[in-house]
C-alpha positions, 0 to 999 in steps of 0.5 A, spaced: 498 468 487 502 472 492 506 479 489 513 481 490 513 488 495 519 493 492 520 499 496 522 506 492 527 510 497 522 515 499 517 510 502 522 506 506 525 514 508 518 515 510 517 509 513 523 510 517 519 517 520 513 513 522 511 512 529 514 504 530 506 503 532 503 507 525 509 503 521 508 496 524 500 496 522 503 500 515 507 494 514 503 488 516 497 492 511 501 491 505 503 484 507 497 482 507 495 486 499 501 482 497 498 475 499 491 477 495 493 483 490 487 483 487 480 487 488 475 486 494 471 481 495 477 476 493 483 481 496 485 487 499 486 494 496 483 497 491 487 499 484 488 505 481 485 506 475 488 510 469 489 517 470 493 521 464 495 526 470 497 520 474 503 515 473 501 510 478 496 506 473 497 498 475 499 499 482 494 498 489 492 503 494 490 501 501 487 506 506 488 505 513 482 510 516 484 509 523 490 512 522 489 517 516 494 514 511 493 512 504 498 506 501 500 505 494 
C-alpha cells in the first residue's frame, strides 16, 4: 500500500529554504514513508498519537538524526 504525499505551502516554502543536499535526503526520507506507511518493523516512521493540544493525529513523523530535522 503506497500513501499518496500532499505538500501544505509552508512545507514546500520551507523546503525551498534547505540547503539542496539537506532537501534531496528530506524528500527521498518521505518517498520511502509513503511506499511503507506503517509503523516499524513493516515501515518507515512512527505515528503520532492523539494529543488534545495537538491537531496532528493520524499523521507520521520521520527523524532524520543526521541532519537534525523531524518530519510530519
Amino acid at each position: 500500500m503506497e500513501w499518496k504525499i500532499e505538500y501544505l505551502k509552508e512545507a514546500q516554502r520551507d523546503l525551498k529554504r534547505l540547503a539542496p543536499y539537506s532537501r534531496k535526503l528530506i524528500l527521498k526520507a518521505i518517498e520511502k514513508t509513503a511506499e511503507h506507511p506503517f509503523s516499524p518493523p513493516d515501515g518507515i516512521g512512527k505515528s503520532l498519537g492523539n494529543h488534545a493540544s495537538s491537531k496532528l493525529s493520524g499523521f507520521n513523523k520521520i527523524k532524520l538524526r543526521g541532519l537534525g530535522y523531524r518530519v510530519v
